[in-house]
MARMI-473110 format. One record per residue: residue number from 1; residue in one letter; x, y, z of N, C-alpha, C in turn. Coordinates in steps of 0.2 Angstrom, whole numbers, plus 2048, in hexadecimal, padded with zeros to 3 digits. Layout:
# MARMI-473110
{num->NUM, residu->A, n_x->X, n_y->Y, n_z->Z, ca_x->X, ca_y->Y, ca_z->Z, c_x->X, c_y->Y, c_z->Z}
...
# end
This chain:
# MARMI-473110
{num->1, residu->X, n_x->40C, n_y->718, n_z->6A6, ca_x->40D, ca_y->71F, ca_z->6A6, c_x->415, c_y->720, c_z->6A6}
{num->2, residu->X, n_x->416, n_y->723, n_z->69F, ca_x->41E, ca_y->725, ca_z->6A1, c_x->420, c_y->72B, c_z->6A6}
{num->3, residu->X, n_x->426, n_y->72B, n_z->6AA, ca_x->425, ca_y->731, ca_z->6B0, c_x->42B, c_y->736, c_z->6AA}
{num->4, residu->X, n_x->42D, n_y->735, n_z->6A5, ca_x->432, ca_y->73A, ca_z->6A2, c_x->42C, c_y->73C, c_z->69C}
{num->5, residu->X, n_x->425, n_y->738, n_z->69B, ca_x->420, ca_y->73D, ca_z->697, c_x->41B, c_y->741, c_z->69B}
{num->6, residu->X, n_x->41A, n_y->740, n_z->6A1, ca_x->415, ca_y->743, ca_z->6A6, c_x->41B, c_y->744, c_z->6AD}
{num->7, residu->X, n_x->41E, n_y->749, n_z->6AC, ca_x->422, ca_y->748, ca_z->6B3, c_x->421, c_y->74E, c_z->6B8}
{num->8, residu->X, n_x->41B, n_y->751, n_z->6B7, ca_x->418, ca_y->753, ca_z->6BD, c_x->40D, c_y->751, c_z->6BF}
{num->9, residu->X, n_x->410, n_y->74C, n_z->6BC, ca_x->408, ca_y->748, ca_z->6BF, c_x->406, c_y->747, c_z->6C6}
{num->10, residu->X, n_x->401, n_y->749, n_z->6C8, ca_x->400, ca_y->74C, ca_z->6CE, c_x->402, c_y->752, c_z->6D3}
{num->11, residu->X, n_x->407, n_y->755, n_z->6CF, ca_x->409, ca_y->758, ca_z->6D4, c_x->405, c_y->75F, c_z->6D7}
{num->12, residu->X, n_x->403, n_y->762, n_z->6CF, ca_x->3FD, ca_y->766, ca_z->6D1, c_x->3F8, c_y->763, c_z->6D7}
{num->13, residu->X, n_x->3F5, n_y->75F, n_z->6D5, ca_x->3F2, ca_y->75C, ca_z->6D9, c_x->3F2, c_y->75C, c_z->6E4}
{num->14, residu->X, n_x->3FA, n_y->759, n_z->6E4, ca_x->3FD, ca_y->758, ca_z->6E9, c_x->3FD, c_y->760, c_z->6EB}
{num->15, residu->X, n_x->400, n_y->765, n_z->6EA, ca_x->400, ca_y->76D, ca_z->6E9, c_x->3FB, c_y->76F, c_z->6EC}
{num->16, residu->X, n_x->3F6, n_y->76E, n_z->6E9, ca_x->3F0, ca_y->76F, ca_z->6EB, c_x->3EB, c_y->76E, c_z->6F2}
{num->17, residu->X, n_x->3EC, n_y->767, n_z->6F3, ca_x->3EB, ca_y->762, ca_z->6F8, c_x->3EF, c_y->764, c_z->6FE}
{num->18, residu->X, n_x->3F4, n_y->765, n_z->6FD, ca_x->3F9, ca_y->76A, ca_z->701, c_x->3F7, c_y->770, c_z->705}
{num->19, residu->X, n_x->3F5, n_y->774, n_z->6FF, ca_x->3F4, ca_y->77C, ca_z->701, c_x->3EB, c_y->77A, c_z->706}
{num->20, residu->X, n_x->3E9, n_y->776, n_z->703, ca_x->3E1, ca_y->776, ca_z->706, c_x->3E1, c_y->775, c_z->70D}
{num->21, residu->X, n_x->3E8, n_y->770, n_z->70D, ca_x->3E7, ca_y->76C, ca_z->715, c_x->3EB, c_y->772, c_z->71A}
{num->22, residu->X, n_x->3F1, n_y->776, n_z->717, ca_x->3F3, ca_y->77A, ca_z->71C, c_x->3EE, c_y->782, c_z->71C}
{num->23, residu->X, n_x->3EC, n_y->784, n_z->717, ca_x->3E4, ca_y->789, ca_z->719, c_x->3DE, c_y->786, c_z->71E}
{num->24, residu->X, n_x->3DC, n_y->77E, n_z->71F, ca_x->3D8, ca_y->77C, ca_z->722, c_x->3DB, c_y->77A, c_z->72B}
{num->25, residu->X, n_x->3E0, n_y->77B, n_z->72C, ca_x->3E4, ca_y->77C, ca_z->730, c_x->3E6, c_y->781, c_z->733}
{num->26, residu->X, n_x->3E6, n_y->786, n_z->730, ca_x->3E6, ca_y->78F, ca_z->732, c_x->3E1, c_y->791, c_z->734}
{num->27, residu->X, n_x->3DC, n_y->78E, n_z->730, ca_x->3D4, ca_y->791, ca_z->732, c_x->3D2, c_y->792, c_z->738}
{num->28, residu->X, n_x->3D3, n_y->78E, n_z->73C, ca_x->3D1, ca_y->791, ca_z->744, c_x->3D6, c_y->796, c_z->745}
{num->29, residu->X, n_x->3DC, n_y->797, n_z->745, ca_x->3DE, ca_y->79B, ca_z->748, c_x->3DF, c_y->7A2, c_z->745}
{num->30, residu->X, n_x->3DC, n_y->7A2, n_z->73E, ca_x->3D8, ca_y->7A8, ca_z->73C, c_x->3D5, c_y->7AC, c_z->73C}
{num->31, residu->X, n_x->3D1, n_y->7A8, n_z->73E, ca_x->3CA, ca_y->7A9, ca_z->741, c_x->3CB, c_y->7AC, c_z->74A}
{num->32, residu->X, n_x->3CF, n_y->7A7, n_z->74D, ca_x->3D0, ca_y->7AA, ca_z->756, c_x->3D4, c_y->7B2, c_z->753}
{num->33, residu->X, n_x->3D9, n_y->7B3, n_z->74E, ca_x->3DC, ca_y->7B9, ca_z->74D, c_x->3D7, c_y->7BD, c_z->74C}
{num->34, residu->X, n_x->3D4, n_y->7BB, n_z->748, ca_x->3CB, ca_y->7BF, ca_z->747, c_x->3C9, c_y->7C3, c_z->74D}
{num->35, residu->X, n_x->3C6, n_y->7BE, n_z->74E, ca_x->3C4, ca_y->7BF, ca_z->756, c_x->3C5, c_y->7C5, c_z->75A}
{num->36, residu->X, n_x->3CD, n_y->7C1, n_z->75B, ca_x->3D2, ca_y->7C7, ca_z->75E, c_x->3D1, c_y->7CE, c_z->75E}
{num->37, residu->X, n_x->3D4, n_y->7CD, n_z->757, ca_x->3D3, ca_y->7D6, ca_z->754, c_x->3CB, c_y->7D8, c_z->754}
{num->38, residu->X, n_x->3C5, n_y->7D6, n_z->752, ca_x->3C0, ca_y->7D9, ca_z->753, c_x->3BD, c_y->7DB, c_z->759}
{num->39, residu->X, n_x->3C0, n_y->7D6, n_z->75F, ca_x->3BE, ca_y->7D9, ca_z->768, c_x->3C1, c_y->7E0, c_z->769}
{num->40, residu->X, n_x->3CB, n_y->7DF, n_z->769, ca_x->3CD, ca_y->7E6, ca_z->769, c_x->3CC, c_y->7E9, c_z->764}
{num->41, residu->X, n_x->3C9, n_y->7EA, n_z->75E, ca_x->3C8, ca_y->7EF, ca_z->75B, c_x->3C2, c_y->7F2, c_z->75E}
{num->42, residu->X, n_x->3BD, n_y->7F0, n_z->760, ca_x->3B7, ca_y->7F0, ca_z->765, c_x->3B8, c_y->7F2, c_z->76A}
{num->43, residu->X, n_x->3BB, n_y->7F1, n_z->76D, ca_x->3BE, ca_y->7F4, ca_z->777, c_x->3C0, c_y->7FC, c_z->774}
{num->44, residu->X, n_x->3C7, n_y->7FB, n_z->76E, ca_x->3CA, ca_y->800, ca_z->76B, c_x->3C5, c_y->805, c_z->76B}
{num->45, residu->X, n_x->3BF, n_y->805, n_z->765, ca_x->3BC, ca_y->80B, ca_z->763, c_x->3B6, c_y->80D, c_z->76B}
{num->46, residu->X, n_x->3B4, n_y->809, n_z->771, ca_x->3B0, ca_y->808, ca_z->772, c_x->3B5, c_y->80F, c_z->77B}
{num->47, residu->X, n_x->3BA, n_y->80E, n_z->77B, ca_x->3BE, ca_y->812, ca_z->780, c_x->3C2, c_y->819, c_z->77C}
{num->48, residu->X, n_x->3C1, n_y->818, n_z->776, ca_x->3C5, ca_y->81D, ca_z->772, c_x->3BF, c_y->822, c_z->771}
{num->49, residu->X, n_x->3B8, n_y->820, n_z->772, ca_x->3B4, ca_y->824, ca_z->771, c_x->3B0, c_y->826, c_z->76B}
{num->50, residu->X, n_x->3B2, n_y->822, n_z->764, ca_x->3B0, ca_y->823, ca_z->75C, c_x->3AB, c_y->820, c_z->75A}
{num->51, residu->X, n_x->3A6, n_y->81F, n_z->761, ca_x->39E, ca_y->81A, ca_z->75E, c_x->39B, c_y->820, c_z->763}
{num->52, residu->X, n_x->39C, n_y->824, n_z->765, ca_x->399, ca_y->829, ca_z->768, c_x->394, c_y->82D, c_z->760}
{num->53, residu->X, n_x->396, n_y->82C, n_z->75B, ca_x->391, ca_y->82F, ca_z->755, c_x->38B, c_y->82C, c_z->755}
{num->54, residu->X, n_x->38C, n_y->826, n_z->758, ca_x->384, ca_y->820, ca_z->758, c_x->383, c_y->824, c_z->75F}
{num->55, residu->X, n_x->37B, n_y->824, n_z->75D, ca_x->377, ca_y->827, ca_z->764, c_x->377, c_y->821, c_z->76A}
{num->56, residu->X, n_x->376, n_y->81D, n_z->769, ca_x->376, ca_y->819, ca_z->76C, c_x->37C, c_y->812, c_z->76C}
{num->57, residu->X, n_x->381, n_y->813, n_z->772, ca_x->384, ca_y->80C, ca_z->771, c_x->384, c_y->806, c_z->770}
{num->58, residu->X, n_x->37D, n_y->804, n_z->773, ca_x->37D, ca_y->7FD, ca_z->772, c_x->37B, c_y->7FB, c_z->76D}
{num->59, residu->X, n_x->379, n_y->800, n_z->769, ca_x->376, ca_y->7FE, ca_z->762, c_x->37B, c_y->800, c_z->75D}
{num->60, residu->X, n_x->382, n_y->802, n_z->75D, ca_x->386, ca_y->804, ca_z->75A, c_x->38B, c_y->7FE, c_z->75A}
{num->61, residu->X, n_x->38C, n_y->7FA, n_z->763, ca_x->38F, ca_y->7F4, ca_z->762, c_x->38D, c_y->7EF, c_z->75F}
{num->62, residu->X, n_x->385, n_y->7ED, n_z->762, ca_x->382, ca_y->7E9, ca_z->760, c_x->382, c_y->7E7, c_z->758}
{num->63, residu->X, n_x->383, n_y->7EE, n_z->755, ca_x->385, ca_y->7ED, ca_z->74C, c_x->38C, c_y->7EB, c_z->74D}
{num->64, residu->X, n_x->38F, n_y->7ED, n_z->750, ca_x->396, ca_y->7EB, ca_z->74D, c_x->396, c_y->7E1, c_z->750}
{num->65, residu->X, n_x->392, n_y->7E0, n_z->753, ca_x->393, ca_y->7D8, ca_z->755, c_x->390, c_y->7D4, c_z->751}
{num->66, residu->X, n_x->389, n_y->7D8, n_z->74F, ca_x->386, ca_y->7D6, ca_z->748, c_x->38B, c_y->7D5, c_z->742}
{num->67, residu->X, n_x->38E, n_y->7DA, n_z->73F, ca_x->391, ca_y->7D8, ca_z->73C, c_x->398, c_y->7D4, c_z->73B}
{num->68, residu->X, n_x->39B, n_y->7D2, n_z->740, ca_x->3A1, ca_y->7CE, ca_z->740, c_x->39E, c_y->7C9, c_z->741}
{num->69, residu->X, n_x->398, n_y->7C6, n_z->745, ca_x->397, ca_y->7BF, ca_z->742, c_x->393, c_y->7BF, c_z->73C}
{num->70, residu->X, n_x->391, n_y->7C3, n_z->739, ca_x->38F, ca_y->7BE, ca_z->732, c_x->396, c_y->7BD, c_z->72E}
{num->71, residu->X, n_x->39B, n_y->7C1, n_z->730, ca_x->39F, ca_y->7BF, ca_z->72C, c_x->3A4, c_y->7BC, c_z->730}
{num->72, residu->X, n_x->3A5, n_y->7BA, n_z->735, ca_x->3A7, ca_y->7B4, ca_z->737, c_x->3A3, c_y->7AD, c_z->736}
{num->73, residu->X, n_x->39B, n_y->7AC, n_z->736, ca_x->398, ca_y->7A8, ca_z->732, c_x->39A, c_y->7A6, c_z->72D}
{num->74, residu->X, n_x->399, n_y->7AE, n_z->728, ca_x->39C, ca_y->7AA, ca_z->720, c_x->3A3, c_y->7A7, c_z->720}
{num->75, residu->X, n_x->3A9, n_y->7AB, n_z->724, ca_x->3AE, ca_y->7A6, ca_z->723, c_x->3AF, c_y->7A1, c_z->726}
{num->76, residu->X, n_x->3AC, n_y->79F, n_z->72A, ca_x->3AA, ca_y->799, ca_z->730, c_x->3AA, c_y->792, c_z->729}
{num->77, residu->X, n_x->3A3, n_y->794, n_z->727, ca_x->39F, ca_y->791, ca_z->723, c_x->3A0, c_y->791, c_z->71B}
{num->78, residu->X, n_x->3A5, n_y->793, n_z->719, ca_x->3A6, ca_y->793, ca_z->712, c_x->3AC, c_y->78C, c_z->710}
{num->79, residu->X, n_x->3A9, n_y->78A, n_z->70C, ca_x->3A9, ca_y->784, ca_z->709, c_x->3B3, c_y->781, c_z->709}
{num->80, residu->X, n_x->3B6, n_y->77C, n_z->709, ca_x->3BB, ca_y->77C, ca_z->709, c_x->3BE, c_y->77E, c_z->70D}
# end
């Protein structure tokens, strides 16, 4: 293989290889920023008083836990 007929063979590749291993690196801390933000956002609305519309609190939070881990699941769990 000539390098002045193909002179960027592989690079795409390497590029690529690259971007995957530093996204799978960030993952966890993501994810704990995830976290983060959904706890205070939860303490936030839960002293500010904005789930007083739900008649019931525990059933108000209990949705919002329900929902951040299914989508902590899927991003946990999504491929690559």
């Amino acid at each position: 293989m000539n390098f002045l007929e193909y002179p960027f063979e592989g690079l795409v590749e390497a590029f690529q290889q690259a971007a995957l291993d530093a996204l799978l690196r960030l993952l966890p801390t993501m994810l704990f920023i995830l976290t983060i933000g959904f706890l205070t956002y939860l303490v936030w609305t839960v002293a500010k008083g904005s789930l007083s519309d739900e008649p019931n609190l525990f059933t108000r939070v209990t949705k919002e836990i329900i929902l951040f881990a299914v989508f902590y699941g899927a991003v946990a769990t999504s491929p690559g």
